[in-house]
N, C-alpha and C positions, 0 to 999 in steps of 0.2 A: 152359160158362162164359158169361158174361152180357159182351158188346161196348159199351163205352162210346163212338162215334164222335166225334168231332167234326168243323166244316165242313169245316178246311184236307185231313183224310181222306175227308171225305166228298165232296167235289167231283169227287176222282179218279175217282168213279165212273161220273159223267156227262159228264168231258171227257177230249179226251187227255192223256195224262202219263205219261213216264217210269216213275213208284211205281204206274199204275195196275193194273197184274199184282199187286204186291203186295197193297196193299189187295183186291184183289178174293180174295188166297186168303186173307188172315187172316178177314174177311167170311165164306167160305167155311168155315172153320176152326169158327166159332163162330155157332149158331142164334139166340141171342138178342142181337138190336140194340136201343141204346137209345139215343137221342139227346134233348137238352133240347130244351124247345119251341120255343127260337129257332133252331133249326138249319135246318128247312124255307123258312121265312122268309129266313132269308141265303142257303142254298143257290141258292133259285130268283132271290133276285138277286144273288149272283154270277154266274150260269148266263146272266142277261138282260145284264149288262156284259159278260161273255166273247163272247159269240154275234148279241148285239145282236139286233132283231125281222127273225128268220132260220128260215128249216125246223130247221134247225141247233137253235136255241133252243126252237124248239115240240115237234121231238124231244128233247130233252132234261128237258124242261118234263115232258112226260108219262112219261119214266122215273121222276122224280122220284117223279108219281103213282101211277103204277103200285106200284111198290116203297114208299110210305108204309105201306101198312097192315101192313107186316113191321116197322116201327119201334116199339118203344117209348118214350112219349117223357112225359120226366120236365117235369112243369108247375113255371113260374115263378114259382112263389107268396113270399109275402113271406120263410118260412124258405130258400127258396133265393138271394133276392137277398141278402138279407142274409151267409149265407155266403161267396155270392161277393166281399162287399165286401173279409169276411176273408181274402179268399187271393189277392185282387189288393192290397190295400196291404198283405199278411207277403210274397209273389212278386214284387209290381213288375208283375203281368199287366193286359193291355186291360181292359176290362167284358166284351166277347165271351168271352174264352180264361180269364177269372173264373167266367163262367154257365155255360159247359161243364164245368169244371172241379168246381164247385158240385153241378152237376147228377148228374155220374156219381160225385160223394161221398156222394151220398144211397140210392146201391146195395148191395144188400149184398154183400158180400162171398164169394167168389174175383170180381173185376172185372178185366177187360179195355180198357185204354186205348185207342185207335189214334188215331193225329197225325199229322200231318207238320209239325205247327208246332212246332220246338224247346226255343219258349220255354217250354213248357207242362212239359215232359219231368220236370225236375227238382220239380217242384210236383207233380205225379201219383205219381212213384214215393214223394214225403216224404207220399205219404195213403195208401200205400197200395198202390197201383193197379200192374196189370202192364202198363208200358207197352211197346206196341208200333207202332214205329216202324222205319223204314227204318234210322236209325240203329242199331236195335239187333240188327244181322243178319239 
């Protein structure tokens, strides 16, 4: 089945965290990851805020790298922003957790969510999507 990430999931991968077992086995679970284009871009600076200019951050920097070329990653072209606008003002969602969301709508179908942002939760499962979260055991 095809893994839809998003950042607030996808950071656990390169820092510590409680969920970060989890994510790492649903990850594990599922060969194909696909992430929107904006995800690398916030990933590596949440990563530079978290860790600040540290070995710390330059290892983590090159995880990032490392692991990009297993990503797929859905481009932000005008029909994806544009959807996003639609399901952040029908959701109430950021622009971020809109373009994510946007992003792995554009998949086909069986799709794989994975979050740890809640608010996204309910907007994923009304498209569709099987969302997999901490929340959902």
């Amino acid at each position: 089945m095809t893994l839809a990430i998003d950042t607030s999931a996808l950071l656990c991968r390169y820092l510590p965290d409680v969920r970060r077992r989890f994510v790492a086995d649903v990850m594990a679970d599922d060969t194909r990851w696909v992430v929107s284009a904006l995800a690398r871009t916030e990933v590596l600076l949440a990563l530079h805020q978290a860790s600040g200019a540290s070995e710390r951050q330059r290892s983590s920097w090159d995880g990032v790298r490392s692991d990009w070329e297993l990503f797929w990653e859905v481009p932000l072209d005008g029909r994806c922003l544009s959807r996003a606008t639609e399901l952040g003002a029908r959701y109430g969602l950021s622009v971020v957790d809109a373009i994510h969301l946007a992003s792995a709508d554009r998949l086909p179908r069986p799709v794989s969510y994975l979050t740890l942002d809640r608010r996204q939760i309910p907007a994923a499962a009304e498209l569709g999507l099987h969302v997999r979260s901490p929340a959902d055991g």
